[in-house]
PDB file of N, CA, C and O in Angstrom:
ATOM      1  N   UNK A   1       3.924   8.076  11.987  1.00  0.00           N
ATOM      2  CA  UNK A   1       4.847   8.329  13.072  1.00  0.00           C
ATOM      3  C   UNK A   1       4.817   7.218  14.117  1.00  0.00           C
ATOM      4  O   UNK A   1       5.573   7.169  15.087  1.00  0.00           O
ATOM      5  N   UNK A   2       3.991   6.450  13.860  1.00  0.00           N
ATOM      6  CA  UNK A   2       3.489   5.125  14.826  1.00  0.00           C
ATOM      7  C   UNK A   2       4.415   3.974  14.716  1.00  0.00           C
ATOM      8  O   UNK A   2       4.673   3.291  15.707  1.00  0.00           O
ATOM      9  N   UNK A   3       5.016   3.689  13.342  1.00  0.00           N
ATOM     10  CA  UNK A   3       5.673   2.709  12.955  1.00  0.00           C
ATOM     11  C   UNK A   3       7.455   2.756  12.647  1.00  0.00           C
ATOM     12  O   UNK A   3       8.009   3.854  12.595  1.00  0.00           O
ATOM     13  N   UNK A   4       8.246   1.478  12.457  1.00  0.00           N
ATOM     14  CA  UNK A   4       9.394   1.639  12.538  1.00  0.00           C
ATOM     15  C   UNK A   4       9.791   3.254  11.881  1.00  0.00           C
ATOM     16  O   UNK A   4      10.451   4.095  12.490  1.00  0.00           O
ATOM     17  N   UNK A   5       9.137   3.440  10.338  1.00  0.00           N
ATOM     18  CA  UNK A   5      10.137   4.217   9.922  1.00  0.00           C
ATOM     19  C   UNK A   5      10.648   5.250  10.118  1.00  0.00           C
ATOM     20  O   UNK A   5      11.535   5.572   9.328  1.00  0.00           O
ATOM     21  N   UNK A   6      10.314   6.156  11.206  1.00  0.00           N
ATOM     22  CA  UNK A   6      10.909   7.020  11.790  1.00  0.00           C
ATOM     23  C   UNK A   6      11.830   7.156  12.143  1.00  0.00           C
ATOM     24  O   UNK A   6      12.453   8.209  12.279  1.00  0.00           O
ATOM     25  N   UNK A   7      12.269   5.603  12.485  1.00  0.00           N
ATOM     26  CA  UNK A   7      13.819   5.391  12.842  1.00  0.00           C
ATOM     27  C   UNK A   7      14.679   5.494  12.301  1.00  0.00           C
ATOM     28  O   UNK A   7      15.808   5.680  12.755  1.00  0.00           O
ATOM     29  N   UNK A   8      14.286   5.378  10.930  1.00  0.00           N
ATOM     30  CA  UNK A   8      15.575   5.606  10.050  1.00  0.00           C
ATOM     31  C   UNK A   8      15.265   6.370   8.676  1.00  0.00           C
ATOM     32  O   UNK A   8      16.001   6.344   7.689  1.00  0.00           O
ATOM     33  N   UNK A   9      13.783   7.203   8.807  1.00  0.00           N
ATOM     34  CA  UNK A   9      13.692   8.176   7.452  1.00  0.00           C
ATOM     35  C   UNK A   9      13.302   9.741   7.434  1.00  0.00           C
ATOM     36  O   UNK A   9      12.089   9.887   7.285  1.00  0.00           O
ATOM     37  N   UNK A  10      13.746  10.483   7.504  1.00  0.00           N
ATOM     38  CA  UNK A  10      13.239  11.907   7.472  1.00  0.00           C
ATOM     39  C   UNK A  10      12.164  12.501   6.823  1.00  0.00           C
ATOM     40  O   UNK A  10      12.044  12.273   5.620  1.00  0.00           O
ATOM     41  N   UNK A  11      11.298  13.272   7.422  1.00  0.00           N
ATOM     42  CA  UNK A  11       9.952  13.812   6.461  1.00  0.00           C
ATOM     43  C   UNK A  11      10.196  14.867   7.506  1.00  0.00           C
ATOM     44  O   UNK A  11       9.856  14.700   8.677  1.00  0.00           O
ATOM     45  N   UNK A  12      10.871  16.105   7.008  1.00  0.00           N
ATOM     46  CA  UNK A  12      10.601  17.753   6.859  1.00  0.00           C
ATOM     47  C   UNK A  12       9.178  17.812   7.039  1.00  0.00           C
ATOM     48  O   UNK A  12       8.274  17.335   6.354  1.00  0.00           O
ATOM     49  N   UNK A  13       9.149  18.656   8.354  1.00  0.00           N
ATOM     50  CA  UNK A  13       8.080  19.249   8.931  1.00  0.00           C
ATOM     51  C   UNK A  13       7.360  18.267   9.810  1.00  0.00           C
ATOM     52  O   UNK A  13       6.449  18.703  10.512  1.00  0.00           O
ATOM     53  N   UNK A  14       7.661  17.006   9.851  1.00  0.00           N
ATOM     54  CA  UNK A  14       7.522  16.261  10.907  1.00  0.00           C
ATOM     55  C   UNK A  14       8.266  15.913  12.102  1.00  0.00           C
ATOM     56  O   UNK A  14       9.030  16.767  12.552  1.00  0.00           O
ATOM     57  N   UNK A  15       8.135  14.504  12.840  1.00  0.00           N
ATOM     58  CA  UNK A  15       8.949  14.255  13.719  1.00  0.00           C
ATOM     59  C   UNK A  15      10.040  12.982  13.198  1.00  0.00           C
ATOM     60  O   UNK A  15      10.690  12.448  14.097  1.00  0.00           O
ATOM     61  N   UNK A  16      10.229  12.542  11.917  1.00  0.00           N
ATOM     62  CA  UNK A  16      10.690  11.913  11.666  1.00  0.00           C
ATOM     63  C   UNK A  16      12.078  12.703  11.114  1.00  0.00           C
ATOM     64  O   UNK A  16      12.167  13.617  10.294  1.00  0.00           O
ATOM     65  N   UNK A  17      13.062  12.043  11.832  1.00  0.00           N
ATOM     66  CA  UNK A  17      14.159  13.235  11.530  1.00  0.00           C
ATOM     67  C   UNK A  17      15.134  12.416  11.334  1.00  0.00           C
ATOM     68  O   UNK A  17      16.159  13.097  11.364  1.00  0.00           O
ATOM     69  N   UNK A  18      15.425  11.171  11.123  1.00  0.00           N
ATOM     70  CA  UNK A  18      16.637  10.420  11.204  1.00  0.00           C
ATOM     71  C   UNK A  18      17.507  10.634   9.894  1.00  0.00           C
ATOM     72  O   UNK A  18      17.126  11.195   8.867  1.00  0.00           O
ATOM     73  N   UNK A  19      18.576  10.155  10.103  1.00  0.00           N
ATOM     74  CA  UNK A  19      19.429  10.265   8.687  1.00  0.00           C
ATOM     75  C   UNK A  19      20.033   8.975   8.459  1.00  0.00           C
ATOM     76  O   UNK A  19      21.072   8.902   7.803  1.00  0.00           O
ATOM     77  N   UNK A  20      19.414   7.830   8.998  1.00  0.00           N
ATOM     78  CA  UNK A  20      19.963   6.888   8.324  1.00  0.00           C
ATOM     79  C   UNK A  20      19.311   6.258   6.932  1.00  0.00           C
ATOM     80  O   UNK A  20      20.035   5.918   5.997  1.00  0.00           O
ATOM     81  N   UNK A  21      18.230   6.170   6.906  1.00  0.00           N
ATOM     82  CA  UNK A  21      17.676   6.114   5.429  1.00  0.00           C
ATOM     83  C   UNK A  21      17.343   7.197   4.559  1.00  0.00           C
ATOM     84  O   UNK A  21      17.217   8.227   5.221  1.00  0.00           O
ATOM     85  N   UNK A  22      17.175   7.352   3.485  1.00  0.00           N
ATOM     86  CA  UNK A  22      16.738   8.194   2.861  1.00  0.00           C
ATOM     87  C   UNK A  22      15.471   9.413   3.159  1.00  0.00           C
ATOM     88  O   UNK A  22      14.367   9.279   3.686  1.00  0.00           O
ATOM     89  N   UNK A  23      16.005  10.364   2.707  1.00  0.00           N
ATOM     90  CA  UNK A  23      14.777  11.709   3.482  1.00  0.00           C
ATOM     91  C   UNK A  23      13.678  11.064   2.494  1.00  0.00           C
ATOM     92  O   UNK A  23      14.018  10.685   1.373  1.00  0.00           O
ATOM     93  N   UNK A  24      12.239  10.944   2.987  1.00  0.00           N
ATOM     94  CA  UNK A  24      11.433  10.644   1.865  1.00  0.00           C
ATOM     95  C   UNK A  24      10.642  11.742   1.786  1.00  0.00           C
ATOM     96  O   UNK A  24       9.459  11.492   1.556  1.00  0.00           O
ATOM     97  N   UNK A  25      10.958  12.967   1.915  1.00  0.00           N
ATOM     98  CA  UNK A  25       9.939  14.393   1.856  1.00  0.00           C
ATOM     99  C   UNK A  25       9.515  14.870   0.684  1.00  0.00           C
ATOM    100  O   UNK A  25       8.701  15.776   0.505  1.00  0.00           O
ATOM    101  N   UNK A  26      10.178  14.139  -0.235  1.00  0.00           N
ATOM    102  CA  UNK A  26       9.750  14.377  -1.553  1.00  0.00           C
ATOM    103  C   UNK A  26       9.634  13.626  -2.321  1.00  0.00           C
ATOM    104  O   UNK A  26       9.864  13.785  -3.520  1.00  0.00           O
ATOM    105  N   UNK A  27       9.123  12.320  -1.607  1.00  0.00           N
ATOM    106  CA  UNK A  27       9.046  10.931  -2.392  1.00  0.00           C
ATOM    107  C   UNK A  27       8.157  10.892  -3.631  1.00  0.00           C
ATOM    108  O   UNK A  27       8.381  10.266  -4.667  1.00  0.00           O
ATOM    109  N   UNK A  28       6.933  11.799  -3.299  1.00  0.00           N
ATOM    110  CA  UNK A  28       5.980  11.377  -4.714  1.00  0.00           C
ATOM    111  C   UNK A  28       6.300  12.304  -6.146  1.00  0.00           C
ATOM    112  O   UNK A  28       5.749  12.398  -7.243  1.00  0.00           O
ATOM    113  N   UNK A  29       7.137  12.737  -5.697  1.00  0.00           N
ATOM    114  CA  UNK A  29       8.117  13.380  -6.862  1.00  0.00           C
ATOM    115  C   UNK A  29       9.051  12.438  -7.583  1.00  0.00           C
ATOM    116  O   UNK A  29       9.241  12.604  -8.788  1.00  0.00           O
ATOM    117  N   UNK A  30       9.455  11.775  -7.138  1.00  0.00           N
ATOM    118  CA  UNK A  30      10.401  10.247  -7.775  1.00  0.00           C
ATOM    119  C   UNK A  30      10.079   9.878  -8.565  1.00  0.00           C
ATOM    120  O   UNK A  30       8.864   9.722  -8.443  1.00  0.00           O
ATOM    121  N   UNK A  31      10.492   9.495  -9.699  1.00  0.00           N
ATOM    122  CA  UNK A  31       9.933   8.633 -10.527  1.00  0.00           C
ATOM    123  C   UNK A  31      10.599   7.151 -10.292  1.00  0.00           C
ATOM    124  O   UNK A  31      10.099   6.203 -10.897  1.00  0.00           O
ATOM    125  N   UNK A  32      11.663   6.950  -9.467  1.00  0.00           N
ATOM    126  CA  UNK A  32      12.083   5.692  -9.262  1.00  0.00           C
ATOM    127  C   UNK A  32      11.831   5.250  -7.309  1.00  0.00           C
ATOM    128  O   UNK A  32      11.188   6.113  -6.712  1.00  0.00           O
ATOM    129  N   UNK A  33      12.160   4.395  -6.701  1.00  0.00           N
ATOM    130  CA  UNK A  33      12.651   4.344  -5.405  1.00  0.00           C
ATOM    131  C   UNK A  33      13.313   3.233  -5.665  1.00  0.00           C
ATOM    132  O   UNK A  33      13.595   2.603  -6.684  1.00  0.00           O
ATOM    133  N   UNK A  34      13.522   3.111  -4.414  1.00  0.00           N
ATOM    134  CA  UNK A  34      14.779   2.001  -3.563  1.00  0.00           C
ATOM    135  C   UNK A  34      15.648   1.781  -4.311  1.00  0.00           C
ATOM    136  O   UNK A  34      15.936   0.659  -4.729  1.00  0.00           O
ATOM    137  N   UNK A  35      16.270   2.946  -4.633  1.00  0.00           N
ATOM    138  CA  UNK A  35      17.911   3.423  -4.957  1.00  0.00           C
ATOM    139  C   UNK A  35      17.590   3.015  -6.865  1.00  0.00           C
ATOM    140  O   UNK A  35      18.410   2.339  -7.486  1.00  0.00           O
ATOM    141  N   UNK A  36      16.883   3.316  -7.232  1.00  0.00           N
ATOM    142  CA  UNK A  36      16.139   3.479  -9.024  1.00  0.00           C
ATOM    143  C   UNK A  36      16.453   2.149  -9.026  1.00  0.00           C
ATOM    144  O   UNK A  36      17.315   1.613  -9.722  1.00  0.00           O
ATOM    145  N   UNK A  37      15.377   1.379  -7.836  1.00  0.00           N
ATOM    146  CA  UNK A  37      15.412  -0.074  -8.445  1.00  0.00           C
ATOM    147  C   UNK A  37      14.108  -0.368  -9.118  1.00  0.00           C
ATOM    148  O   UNK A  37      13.933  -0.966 -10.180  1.00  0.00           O
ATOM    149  N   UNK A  38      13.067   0.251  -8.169  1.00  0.00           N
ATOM    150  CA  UNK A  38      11.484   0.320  -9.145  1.00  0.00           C
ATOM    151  C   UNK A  38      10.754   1.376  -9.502  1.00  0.00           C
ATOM    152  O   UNK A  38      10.700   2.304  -8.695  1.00  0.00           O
ATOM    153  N   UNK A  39      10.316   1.445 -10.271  1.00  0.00           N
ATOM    154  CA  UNK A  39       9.220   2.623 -10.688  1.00  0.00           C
ATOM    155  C   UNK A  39       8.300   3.103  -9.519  1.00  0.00           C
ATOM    156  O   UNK A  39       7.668   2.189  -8.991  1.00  0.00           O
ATOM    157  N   UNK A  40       8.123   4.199  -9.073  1.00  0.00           N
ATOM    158  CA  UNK A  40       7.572   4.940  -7.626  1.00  0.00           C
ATOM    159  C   UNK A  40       5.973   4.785  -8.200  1.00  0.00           C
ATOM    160  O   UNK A  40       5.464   5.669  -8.888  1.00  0.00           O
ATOM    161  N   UNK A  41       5.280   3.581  -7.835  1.00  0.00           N
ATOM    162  CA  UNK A  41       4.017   3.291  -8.341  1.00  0.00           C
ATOM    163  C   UNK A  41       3.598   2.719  -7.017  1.00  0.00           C
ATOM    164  O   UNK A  41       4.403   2.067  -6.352  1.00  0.00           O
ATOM    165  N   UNK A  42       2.192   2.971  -6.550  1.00  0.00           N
ATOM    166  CA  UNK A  42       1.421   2.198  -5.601  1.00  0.00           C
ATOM    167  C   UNK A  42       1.838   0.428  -5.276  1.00  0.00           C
ATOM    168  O   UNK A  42       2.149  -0.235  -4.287  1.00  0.00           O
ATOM    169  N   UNK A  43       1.744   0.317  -5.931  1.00  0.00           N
ATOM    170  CA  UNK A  43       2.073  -1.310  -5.860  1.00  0.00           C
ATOM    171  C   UNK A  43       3.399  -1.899  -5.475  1.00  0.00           C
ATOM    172  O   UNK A  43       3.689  -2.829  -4.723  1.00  0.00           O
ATOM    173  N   UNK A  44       4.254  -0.932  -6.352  1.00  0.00           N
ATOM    174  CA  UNK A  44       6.186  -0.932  -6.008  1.00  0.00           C
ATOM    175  C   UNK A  44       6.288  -0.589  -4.758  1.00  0.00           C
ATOM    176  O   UNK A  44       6.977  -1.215  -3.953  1.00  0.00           O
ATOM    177  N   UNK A  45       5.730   0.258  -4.529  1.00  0.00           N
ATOM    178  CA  UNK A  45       6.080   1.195  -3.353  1.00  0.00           C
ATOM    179  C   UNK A  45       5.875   0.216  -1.937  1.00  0.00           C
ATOM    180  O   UNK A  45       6.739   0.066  -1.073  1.00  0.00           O
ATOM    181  N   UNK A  46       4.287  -0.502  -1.935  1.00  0.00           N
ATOM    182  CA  UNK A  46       4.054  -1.470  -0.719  1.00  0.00           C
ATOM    183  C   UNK A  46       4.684  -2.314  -0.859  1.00  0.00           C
ATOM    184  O   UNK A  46       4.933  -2.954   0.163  1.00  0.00           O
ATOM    185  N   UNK A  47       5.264  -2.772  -2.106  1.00  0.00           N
ATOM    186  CA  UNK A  47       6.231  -3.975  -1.760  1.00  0.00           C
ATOM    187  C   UNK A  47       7.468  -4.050  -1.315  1.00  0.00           C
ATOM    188  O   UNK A  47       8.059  -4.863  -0.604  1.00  0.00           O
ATOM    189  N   UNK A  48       7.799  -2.961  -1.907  1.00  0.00           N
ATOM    190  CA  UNK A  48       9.515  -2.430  -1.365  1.00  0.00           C
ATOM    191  C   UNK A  48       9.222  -2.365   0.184  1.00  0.00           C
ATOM    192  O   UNK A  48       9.982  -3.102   0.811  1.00  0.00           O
ATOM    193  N   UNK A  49       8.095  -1.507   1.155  1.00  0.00           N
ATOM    194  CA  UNK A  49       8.014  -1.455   2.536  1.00  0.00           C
ATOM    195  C   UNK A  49       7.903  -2.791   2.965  1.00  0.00           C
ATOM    196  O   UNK A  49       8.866  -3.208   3.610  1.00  0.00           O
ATOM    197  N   UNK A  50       7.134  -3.426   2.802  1.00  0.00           N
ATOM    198  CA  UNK A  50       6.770  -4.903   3.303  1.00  0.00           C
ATOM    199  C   UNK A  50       7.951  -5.902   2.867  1.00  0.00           C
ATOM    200  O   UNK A  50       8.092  -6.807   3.690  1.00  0.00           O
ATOM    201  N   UNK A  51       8.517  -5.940   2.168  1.00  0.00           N
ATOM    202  CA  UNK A  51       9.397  -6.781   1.713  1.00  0.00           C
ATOM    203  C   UNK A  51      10.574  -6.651   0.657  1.00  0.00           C
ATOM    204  O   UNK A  51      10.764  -7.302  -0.371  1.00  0.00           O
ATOM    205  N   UNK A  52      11.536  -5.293   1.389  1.00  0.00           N
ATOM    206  CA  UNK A  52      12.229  -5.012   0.761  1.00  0.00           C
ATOM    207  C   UNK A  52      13.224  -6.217  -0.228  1.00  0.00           C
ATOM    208  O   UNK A  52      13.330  -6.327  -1.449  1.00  0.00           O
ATOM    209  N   UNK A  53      13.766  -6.898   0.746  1.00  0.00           N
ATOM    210  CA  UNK A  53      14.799  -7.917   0.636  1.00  0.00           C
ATOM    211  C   UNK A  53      14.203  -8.734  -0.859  1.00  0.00           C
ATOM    212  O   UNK A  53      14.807  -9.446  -1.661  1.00  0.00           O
ATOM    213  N   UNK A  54      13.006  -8.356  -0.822  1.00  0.00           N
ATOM    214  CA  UNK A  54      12.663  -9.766  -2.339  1.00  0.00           C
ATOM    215  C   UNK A  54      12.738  -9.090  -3.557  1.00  0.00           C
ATOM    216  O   UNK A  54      12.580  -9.572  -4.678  1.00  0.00           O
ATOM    217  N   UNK A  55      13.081  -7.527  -3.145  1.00  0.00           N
ATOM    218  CA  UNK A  55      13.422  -6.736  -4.123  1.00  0.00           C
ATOM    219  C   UNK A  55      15.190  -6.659  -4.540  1.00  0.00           C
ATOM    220  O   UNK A  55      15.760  -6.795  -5.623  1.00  0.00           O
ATOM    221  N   UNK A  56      15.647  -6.416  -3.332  1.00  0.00           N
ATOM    222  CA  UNK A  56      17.044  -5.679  -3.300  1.00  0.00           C
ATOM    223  C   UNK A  56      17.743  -6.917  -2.072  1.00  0.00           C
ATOM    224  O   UNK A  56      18.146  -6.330  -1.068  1.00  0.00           O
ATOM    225  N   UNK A  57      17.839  -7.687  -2.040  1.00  0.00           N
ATOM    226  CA  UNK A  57      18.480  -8.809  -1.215  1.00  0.00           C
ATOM    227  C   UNK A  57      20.079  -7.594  -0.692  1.00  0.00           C
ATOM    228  O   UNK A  57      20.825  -7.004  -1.474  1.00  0.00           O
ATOM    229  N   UNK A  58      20.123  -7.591   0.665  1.00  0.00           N
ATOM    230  CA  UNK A  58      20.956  -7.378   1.130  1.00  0.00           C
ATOM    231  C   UNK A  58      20.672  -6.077   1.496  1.00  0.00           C
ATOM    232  O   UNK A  58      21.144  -5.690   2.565  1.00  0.00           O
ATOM    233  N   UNK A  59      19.886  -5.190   0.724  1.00  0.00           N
ATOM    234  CA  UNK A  59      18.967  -3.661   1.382  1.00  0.00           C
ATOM    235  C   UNK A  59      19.381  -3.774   3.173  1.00  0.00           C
ATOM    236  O   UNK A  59      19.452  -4.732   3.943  1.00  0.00           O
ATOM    237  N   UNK A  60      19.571  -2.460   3.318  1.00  0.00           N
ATOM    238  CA  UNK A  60      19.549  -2.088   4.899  1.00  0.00           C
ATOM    239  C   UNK A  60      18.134  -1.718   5.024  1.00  0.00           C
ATOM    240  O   UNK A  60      17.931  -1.383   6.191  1.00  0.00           O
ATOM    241  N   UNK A  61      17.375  -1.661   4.513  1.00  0.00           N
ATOM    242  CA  UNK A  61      15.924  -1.522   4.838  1.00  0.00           C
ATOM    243  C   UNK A  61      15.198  -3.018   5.197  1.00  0.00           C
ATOM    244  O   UNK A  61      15.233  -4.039   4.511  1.00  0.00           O
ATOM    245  N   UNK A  62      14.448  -2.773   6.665  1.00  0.00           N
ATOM    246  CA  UNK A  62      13.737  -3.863   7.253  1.00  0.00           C
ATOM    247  C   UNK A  62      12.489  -4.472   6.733  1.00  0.00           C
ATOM    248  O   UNK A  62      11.816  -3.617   6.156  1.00  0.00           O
ATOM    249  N   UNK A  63      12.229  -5.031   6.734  1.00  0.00           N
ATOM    250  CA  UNK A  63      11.132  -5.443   6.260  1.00  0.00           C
ATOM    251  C   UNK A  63       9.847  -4.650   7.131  1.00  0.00           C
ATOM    252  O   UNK A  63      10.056  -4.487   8.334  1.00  0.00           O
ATOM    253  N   UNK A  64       8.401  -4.104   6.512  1.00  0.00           N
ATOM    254  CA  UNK A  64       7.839  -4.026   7.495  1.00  0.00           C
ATOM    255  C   UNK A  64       6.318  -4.448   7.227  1.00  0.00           C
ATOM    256  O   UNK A  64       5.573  -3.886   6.424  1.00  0.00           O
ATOM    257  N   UNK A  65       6.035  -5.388   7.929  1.00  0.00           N
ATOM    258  CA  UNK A  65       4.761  -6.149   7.869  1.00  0.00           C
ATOM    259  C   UNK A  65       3.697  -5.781   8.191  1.00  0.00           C
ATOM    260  O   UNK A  65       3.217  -6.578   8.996  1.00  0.00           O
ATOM    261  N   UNK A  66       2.791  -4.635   7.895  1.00  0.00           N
ATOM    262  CA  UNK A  66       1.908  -3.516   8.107  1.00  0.00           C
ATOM    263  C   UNK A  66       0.781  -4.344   8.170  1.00  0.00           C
ATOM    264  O   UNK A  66       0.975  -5.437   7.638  1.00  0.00           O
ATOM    265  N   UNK A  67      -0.298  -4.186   8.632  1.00  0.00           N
ATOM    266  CA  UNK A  67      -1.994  -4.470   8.253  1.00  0.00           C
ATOM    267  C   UNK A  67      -1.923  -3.523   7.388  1.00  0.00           C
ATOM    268  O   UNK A  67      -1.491  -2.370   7.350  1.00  0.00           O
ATOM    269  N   UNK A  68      -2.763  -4.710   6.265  1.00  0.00           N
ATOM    270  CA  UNK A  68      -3.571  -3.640   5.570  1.00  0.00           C
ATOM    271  C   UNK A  68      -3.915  -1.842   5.289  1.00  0.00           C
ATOM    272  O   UNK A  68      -3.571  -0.972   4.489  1.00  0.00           O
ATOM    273  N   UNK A  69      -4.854  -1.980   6.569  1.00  0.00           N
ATOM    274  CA  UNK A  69      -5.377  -1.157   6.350  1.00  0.00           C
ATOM    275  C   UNK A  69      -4.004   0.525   6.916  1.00  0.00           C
ATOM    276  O   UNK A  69      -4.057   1.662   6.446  1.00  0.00           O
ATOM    277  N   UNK A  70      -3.224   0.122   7.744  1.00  0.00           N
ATOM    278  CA  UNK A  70      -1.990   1.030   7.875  1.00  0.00           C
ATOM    279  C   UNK A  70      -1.196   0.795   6.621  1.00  0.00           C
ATOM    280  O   UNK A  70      -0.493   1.763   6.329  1.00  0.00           O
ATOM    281  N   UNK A  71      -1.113  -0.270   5.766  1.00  0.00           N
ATOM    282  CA  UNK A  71      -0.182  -0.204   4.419  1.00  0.00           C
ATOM    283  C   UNK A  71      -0.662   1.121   3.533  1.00  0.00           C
ATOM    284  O   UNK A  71      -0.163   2.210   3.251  1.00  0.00           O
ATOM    285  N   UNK A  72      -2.037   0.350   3.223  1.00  0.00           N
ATOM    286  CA  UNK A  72      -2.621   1.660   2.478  1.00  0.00           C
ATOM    287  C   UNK A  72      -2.471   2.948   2.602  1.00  0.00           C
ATOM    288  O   UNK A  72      -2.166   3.604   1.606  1.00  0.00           O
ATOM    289  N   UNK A  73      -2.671   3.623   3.964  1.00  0.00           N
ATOM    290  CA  UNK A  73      -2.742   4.727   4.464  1.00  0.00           C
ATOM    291  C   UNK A  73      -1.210   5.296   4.449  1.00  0.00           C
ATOM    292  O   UNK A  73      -0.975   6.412   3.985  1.00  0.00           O
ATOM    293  N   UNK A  74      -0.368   4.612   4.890  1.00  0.00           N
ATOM    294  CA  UNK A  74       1.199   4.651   4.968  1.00  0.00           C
ATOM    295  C   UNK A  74       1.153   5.524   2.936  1.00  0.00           C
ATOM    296  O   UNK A  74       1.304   6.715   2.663  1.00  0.00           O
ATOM    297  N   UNK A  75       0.984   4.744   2.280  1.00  0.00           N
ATOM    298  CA  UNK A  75       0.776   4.747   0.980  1.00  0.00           C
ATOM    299  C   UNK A  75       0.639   6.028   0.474  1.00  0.00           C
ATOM    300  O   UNK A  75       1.452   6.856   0.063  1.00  0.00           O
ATOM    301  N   UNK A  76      -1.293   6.003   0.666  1.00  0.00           N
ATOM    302  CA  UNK A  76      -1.679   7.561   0.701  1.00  0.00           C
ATOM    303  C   UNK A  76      -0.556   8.614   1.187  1.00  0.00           C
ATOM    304  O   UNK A  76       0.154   9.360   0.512  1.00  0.00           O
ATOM    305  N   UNK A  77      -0.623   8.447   2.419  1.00  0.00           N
ATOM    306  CA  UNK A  77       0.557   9.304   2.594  1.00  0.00           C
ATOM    307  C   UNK A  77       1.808   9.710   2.165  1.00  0.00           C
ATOM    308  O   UNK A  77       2.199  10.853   2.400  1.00  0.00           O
ATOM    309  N   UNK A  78       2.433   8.961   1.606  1.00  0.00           N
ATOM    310  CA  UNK A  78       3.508   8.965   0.851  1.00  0.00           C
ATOM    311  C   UNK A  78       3.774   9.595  -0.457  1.00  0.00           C
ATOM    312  O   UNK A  78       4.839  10.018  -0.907  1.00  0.00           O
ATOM    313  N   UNK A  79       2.598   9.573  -0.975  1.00  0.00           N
ATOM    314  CA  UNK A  79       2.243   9.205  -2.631  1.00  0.00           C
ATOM    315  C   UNK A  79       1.788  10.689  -2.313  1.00  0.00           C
ATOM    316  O   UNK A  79       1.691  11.400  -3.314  1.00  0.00           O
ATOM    317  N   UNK A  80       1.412  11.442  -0.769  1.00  0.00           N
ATOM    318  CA  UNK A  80       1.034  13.206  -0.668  1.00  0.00           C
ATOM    319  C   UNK A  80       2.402  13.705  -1.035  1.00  0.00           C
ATOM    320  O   UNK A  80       2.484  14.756  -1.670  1.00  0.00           O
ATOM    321  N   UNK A  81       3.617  12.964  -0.652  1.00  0.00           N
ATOM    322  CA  UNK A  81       4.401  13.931  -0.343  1.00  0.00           C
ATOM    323  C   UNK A  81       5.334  14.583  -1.912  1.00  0.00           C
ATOM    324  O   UNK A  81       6.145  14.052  -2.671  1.00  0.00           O
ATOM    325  N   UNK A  82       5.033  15.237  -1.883  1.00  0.00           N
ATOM    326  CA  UNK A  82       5.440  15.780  -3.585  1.00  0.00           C
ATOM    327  C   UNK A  82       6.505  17.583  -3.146  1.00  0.00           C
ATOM    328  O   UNK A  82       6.961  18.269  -4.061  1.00  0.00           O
TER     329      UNK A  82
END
């Protein structure tokens, strides 16, 4: 809740409520992300956040340049939401 994506992604039952990006409340249920461009795997997943554009050039998603140790955790978290 600390970082950009609140601004633009929804997670039900939190404070992230926006509707301009995708709801991710049921992200670790996916078997694809960033619109079934990669396989919803640990590794896909931090790269698509950190550097969408080298995935999907022209993505409305920002790039976001995390430490470490918030990538990971961002991650974990994500990878809960089923």
């Amino acid at each position: 809740m600390s970082h950009a994506c609140v601004m633009c992604h929804t997670i039900r039952g939190t404070d992230a409520g926006s509707r301009m990006g995708p709801d991710l409340t049921h992200i670790a249920s996916r078997h694809m992300i960033a619109a079934e461009t990669l396989p919803n795997t640990r590794g896909a997943l931090a790269g698509w956040i950190v550097d969408p554009q080298s995935t999907k050039p022209g993505s409305q998603m920002a790039a976001n340049p995390l430490p470490p140790d918030d990538l990971n955790a961002l991650i974990a978290y994500l990878q809960s939401l089923e």
